[in-house]
C-alpha positions as CSV (number, residue, x, y, z in Angstrom):
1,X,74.5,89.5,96.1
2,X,75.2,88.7,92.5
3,X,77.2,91.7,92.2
4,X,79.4,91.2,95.1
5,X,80.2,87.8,94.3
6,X,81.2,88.8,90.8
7,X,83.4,90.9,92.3
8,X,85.1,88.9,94.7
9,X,85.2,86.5,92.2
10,X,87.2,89.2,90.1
11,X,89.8,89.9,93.0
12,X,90.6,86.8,93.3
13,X,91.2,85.9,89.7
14,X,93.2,88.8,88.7
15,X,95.1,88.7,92.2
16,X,95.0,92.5,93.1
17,X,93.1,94.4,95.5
18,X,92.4,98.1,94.3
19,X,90.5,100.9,95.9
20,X,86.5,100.2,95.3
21,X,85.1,101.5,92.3
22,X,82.2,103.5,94.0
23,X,79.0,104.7,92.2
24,X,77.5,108.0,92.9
25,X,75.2,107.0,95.4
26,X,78.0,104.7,97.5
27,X,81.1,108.2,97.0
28,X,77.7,110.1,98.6
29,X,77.6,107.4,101.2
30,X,81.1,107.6,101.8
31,X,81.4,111.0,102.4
32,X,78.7,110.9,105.1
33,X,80.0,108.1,106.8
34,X,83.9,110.1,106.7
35,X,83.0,113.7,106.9
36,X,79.2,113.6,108.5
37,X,78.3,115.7,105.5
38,X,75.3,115.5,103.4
39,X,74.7,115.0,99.7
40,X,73.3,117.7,99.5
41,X,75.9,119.6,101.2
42,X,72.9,120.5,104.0
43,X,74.1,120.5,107.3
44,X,73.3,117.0,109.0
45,X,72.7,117.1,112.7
46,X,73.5,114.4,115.0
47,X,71.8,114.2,119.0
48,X,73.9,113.1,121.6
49,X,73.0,111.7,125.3
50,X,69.8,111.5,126.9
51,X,69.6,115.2,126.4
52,X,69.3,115.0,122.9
53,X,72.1,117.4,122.1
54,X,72.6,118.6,119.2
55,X,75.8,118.6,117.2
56,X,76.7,118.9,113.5
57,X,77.6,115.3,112.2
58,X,80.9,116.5,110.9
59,X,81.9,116.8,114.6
60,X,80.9,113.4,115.2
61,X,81.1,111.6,111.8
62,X,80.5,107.6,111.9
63,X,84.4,107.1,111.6
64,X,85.2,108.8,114.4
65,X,84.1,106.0,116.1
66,X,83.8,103.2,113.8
67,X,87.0,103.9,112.3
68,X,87.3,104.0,108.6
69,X,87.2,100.5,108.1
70,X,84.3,100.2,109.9
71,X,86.0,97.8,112.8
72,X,84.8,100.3,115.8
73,X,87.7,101.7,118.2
74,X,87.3,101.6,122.1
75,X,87.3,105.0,123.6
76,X,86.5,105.5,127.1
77,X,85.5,102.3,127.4
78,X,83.5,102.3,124.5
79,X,84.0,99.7,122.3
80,X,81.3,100.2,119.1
81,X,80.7,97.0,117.0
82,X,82.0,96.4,113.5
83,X,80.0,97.6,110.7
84,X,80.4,94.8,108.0
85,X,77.6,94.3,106.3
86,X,77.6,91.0,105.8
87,X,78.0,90.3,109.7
88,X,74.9,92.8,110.2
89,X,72.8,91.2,107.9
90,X,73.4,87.3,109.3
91,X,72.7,88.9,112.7
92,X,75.3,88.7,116.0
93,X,73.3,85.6,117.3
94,X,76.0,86.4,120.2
95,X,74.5,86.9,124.0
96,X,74.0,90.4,125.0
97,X,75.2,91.6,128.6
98,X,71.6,91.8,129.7
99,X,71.1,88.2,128.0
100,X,69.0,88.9,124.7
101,X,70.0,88.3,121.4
102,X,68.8,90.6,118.1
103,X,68.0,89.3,115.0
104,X,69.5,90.4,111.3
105,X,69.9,94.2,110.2
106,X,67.6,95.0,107.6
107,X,67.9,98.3,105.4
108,X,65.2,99.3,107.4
109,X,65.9,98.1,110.6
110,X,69.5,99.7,110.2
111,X,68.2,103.1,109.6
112,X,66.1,103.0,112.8
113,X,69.3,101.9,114.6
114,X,70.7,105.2,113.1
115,X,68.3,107.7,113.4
116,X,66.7,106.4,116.8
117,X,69.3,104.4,118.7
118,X,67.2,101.2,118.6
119,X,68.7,97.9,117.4
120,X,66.5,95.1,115.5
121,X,64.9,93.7,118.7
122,X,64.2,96.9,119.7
123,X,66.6,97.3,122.6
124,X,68.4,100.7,123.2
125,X,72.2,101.4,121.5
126,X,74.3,102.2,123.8
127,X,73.7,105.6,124.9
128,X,77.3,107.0,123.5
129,X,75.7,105.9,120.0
130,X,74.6,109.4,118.5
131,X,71.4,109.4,116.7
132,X,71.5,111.3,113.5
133,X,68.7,113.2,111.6
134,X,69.3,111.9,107.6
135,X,67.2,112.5,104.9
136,X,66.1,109.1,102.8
137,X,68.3,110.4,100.2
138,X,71.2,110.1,102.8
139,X,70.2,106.9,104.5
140,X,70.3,105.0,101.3
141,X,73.4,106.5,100.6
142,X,75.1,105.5,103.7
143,X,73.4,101.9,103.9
144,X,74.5,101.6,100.0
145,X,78.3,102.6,101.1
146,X,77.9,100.0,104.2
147,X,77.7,97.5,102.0
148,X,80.5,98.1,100.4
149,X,82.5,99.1,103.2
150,X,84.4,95.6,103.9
151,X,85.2,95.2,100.5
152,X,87.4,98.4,100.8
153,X,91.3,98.1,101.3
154,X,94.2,100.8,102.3
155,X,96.5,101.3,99.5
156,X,99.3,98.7,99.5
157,X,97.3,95.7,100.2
158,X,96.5,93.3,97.8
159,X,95.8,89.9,97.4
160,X,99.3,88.4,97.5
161,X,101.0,91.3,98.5
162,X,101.4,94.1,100.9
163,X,103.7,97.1,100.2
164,X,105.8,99.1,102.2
165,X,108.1,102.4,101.7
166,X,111.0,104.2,102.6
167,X,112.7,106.7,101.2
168,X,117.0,106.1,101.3
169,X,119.5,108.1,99.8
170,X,121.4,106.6,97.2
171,X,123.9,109.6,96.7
172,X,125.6,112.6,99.1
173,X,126.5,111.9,103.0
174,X,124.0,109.7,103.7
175,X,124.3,107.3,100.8
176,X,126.3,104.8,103.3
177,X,124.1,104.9,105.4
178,X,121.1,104.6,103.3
179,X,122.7,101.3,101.5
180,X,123.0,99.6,105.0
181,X,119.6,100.6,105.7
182,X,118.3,98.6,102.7
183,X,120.1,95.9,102.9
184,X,119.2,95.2,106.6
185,X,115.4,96.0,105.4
186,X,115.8,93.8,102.1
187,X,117.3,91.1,104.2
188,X,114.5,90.9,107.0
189,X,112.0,90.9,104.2
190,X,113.3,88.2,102.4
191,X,113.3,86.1,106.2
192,X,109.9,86.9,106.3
193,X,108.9,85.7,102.4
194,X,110.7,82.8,103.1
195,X,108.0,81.5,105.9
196,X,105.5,82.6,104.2
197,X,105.2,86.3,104.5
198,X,102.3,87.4,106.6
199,X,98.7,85.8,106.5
200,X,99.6,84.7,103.0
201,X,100.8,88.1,101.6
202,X,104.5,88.9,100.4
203,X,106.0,91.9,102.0
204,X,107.7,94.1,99.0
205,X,109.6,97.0,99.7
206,X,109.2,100.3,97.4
207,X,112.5,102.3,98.1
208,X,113.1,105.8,96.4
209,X,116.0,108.4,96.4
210,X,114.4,111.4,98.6
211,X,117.1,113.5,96.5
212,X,119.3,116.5,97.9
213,X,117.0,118.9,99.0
214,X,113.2,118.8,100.6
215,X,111.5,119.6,97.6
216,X,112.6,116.8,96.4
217,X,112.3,114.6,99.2
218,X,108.2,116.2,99.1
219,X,108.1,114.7,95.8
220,X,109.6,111.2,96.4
221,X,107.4,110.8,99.3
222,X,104.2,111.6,96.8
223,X,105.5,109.2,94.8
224,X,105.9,106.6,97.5
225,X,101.8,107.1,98.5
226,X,100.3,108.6,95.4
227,X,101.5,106.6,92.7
228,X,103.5,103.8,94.8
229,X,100.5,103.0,96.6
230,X,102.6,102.1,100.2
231,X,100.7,100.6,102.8
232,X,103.0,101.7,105.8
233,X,106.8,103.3,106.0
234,X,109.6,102.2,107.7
235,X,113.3,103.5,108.4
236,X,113.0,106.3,106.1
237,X,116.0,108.5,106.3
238,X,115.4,111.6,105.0
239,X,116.0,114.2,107.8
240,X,115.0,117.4,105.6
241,X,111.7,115.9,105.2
242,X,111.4,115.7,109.0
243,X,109.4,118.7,109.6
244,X,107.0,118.1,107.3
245,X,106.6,114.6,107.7
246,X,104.2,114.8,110.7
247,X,101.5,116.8,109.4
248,X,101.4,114.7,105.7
249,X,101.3,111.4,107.3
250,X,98.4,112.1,109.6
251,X,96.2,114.0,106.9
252,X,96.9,111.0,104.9
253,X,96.4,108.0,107.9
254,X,99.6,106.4,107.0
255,X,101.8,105.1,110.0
256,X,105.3,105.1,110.0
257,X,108.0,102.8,112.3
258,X,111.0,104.2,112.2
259,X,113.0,107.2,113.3
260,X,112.3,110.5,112.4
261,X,114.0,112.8,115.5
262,X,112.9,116.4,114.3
263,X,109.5,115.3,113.3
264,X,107.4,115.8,116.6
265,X,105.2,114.2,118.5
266,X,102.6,112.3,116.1
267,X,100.1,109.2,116.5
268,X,101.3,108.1,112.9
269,X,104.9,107.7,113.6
270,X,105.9,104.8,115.7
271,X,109.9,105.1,117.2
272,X,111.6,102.0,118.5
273,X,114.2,103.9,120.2
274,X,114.3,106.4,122.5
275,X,113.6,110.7,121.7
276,X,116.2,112.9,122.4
277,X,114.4,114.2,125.0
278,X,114.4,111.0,127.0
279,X,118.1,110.5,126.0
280,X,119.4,113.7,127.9
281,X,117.0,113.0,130.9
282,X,118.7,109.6,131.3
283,X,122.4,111.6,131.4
284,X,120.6,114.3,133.8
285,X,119.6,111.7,136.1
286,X,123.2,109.9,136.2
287,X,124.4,113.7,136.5
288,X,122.0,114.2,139.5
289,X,122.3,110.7,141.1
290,X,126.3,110.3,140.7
291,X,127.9,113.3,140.3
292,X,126.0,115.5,142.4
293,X,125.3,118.2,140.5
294,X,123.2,121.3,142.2
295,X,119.6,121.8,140.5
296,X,121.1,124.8,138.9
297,X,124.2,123.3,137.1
298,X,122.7,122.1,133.9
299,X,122.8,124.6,130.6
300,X,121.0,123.4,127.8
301,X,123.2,124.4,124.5
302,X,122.7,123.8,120.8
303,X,124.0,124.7,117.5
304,X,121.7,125.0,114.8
305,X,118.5,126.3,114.5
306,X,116.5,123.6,113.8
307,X,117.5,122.6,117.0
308,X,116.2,125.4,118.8
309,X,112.7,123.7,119.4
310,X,114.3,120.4,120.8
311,X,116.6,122.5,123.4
312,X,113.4,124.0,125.1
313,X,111.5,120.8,125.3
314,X,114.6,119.3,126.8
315,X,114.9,122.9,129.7
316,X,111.5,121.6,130.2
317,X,112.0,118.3,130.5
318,X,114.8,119.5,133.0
319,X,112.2,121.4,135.0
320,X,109.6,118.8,135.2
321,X,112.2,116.6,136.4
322,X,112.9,119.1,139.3
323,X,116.5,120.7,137.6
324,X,116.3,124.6,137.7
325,X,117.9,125.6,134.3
326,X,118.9,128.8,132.5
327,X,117.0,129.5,128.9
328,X,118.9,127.1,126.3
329,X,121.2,129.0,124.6
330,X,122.6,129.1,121.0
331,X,126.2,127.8,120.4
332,X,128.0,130.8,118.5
333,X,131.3,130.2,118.6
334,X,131.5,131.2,122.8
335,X,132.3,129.3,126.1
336,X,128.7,129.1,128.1
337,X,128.8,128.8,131.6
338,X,127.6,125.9,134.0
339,X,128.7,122.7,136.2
340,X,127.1,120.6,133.0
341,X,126.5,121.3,129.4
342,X,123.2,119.7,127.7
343,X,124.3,120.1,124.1
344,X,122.1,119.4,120.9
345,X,123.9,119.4,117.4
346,X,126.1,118.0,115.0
347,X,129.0,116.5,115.8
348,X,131.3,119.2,113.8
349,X,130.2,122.0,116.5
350,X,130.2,119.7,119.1
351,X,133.9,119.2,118.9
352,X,133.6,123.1,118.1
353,X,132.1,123.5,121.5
354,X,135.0,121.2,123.3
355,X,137.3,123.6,122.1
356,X,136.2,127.1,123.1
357,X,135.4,125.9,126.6
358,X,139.3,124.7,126.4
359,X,140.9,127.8,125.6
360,X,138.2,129.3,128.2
361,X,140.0,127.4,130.9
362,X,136.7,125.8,131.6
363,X,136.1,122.2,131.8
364,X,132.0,121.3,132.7
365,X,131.0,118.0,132.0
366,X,129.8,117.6,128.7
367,X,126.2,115.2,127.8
368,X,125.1,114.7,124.9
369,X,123.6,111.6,122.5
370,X,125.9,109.4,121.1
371,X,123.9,109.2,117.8
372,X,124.5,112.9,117.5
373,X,128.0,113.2,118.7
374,X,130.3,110.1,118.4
375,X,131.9,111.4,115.1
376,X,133.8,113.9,117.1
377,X,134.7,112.1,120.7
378,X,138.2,110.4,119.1
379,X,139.3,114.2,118.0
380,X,138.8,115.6,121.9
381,X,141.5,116.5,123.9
382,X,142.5,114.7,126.7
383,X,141.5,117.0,129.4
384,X,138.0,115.8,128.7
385,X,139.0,112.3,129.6
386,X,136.0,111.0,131.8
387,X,134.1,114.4,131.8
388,X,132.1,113.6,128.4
389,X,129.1,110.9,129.2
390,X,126.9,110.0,125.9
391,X,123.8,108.2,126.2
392,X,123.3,104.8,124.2
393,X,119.6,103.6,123.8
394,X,121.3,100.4,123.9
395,X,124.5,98.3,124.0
396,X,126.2,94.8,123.3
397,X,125.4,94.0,126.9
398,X,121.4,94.1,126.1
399,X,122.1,91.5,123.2
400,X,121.0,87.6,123.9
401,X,122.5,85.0,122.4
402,X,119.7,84.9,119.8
403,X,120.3,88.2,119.3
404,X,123.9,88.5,118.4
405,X,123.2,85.1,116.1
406,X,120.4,87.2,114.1
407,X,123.2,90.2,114.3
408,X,125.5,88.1,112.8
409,X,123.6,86.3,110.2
410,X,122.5,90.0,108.7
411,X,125.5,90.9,108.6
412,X,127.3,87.8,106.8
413,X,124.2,87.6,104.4
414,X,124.3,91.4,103.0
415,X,128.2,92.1,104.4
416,X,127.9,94.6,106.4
417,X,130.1,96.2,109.0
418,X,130.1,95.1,112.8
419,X,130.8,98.6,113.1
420,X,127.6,100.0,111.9
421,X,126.1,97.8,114.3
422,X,123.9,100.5,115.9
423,X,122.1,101.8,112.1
424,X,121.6,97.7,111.8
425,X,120.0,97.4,114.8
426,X,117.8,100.6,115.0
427,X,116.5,99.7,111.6
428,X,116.3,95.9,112.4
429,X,114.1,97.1,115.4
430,X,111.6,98.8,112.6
431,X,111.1,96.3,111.2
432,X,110.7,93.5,114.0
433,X,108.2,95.6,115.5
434,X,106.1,96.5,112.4
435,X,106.1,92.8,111.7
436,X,104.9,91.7,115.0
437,X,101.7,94.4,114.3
438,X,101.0,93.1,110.9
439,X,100.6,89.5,112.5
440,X,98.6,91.1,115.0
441,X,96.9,92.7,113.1
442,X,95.4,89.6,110.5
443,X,94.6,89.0,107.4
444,X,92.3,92.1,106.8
445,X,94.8,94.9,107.6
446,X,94.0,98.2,107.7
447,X,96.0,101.2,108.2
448,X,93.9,102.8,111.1
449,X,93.7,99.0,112.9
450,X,97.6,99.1,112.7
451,X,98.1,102.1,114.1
452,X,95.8,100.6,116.9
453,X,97.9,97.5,116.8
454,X,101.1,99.2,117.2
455,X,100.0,101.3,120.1
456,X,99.1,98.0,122.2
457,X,102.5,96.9,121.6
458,X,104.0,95.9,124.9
459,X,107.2,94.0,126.0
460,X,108.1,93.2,122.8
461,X,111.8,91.3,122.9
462,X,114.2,92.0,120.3
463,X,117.4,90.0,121.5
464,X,119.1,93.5,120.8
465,X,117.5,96.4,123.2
466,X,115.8,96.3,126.3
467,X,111.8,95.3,125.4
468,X,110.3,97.7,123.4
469,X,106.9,98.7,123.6
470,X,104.3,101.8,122.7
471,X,100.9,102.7,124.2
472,X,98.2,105.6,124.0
473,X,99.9,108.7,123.8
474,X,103.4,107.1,123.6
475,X,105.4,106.7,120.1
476,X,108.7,105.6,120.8
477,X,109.7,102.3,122.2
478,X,112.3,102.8,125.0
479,X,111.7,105.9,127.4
480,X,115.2,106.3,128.6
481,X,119.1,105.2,127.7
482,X,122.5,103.6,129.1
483,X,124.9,106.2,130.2
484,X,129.0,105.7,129.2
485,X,131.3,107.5,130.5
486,X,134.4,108.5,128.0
487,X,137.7,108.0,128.8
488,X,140.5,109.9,126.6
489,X,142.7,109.1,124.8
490,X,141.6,106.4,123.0
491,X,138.8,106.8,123.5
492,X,137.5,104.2,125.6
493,X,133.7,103.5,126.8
494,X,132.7,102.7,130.6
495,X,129.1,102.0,131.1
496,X,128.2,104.1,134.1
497,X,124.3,103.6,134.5
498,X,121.9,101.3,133.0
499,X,118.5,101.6,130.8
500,X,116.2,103.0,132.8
501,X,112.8,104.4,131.6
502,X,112.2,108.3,132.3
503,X,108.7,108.6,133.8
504,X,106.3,110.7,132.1
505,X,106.6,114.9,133.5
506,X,104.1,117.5,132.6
């Protein structure tokens, strides 16, 4: 007890919270508890069900369950119970569904609970509880790293402060767009410091140049949770880093709110708006619904072959949503065929596209995303007046009153222009959402229990965008998109079909 008061006492005084200094026996303890592996590097076994099945521990590893910071995670209606120490050993003194109450965890009484499913009292665990066969070398370990276990923080959290990162150009084609998306960050950090921050911490941002290419973007990104110490990201925008983002993030546990559109499906990366994916569906449907195009007419085209994975999730998107399409094809310089073109790429070979299916004498109508295409709609030539719809995840006409007053203040503050008002927003979004989490979330954040936190994120209301919102399985906060029409010359925008969330296919 001395100890641990000496070192709270030492956090406190020196105002900074650092990973645990761990002796052998609690870095044995840890590992167990993590990985379900021995000291010893013996194979530990772990019994499961009334059966008494049995499965190596590294299958079934305390954390799986109890999380890394020992909180417990519900799972199938599971919920196991926090492992802090210091709430074991006062015991829960809170009434048990069947009406008894269990006195304090003992060292002893915690290894029977371990090895035999049997709390203090002597009542059964719940049977989902495995039962695992340790050694005494590897219960003291683990009890000794239980005790140590609520003392332990996630990088980035301190005593006064909690870090974030993002990575922002500073020079090439995105440098623009990197400066707004500081300033908007900078600014909603500052509105935050100003009330206090959250739970008593100040939020400080850690920005780095991702550089040109993706080894160096690889290397910024180390920098920003090796030496950096991030808690969290948010609105990074470094797309050649998008393809590797996924995998590092989730061997590392760090979340992510932002958008990354090439970087896959992952639990760590949190979207406000919409995928591409749910983009197109939203123009398929208003091509379904209003124009009346046959189950057949759609022809999914892109140019660029990092794009080549999107374009078949969105032909089967198509099919799962009852459309009939061709394979996608690659845009090469020809004039595809079909009543509607899906197309995926920059804006450069969209307008590319426009003009070989013009000197084909062929005039489809043209869908794509605005955030990928808009560049090139004022160059198009007239005969594609009101053939060209582009899908907005939102528009002025979601914005409150509220909302266009925040807008407006950001922008006056850090001068910004009214016409970048869709990067403002989209980044704004970010961070609005990873701040509502972190309140959520209280005082002893973790990154797991923020993931958690994010996920149960429903209906949240941004003043700027329909209400955003996650949930298991679901990473982006708006399933579907307005649909504007294009009129030419000009041009000018007709919205022709409101947000409407795309349901879930196969």
């Amino acid at each position: 007890m001395g100890r641990l008061l000496a070192l709270w006492l030492g956090l406190s005084l020196c105002g900074a919270a650092v990973a645990l200094d761990l002796n052998e026996q609690e870095q044995a303890g840890r590992r167990l508890y993590r990985e379900g592996v021995s000291s010893s590097d013996a194979q530990v076994l772990a019994r499961v069900g009334a059966s008494d099945v049995q499965v190596p521990a590294s299958v079934l590893p305390c954390a799986s369950c109890h999380g890394n910071d020992g909180r417990g995670r519900a799972e199938g209606g599971v919920r196991p119970p926090s492992l802090d120490w210091q709430r074991l050993a006062v015991g829960q003194g809170a009434r048990q569904v069947n009406n008894r109450r269990y006195p304090a965890y003992t060292e002893a009484s915690l290894a029977r609970a371990i090895q035999h499913g049997l709390d203090p009292a002597g009542n059964r665990l719940d049977p989902a509880m495995p039962r695992f066969d340790l050694s005494l070398a590897d219960q003291r370990n683990l009890t000794a790293y239980l005790k140590r276990l609520a003392e332990e923080r996630d990088p980035g959290v301190e005593e006064a402060v909690l870090r974030l990162g993002t990575l922002l150009p500073t020079h090439g084609p995105l440098a623009e767009a990197g400066r707004v998306v500081r300033a908007v960050l900078e600014d909603g950090l500052a509105q935050l410091n100003q009330q206090g921050g959250i739970h008593g911490r100040r939020l400080q941002l850690v920005a780095l140049d991702p550089g040109p290419d993706r080894d160096s973007a690889q290397q910024a990104l180390a920098r920003l949770l090796d030496d950096e110490q991030v808690f969290a990201l948010v609105a990074p925008l470094a797309p050649m880093l998008d393809a590797h983002l996924a995998g590092e993030l989730e061997r590392r546990g760090v979340p992510l709110v932002g958008s990354t559109p090439r970087s896959g499906a992952s639990p760590q990366i949190f979207d406000p708006l919409p995928g591409l994916p749910e983009q197109l569906l939203s123009l398929a449907r208003h091509a379904r619904d209003s124009l009346g195009l046959a189950s057949d007419g759609l022809q999914v085209v892109y140019a660029g072959a990092e794009q080549a994975a999107l374009a078949e999730t969105v032909r089967q998107r198509l099919q799962g949503a009852g459309w009939a399409p061709p394979p996608a094809q690659a845009f090469e310089g020809q004039a595809p065929d079909g009543q509607g073109i899906v197309f995926l790429g920059r804006a450069q070979a969209f307008a590319e596209l426009a003009g070989a299916l013009h000197v084909a004498g062929r005039q489809p109508y043209l869908f794509a995303a605005s955030s990928q295409v808009a560049g090139a709609v004022p160059g198009l030539a007239q005969p594609w007046s009101q053939r060209l719809f582009l899908a907005y995840p939102f528009l002025p006409g979601d914005w409150t009153e509220q909302g266009r007053a925040t807008l407006a203040g950001l922008q006056r503050r850090q001068g910004l222009d009214s016409r970048q008002a869709s990067l403002q927003v989209g980044t704004w979004c970010a961070l609005r959402l990873l701040a509502e989490a972190l309140k959520q979330v209280g005082r002893d954040a973790s990154r797991e229990q923020l993931v958690r936190t994010l996920e149960g994120l429903h209906d949240v209301d941004t003043g700027l965008t329909p209400a955003l919102g996650f949930g298991p399985g679901r990473r982006q906060g708006l399933a579907g998109a307005h649909v504007v029409q294009v009129a030419l010359p000009g041009p000018r925008f007709h919205a022709v079909a409101p947000y409407r969330a795309i349901p879930d296919t196969p």
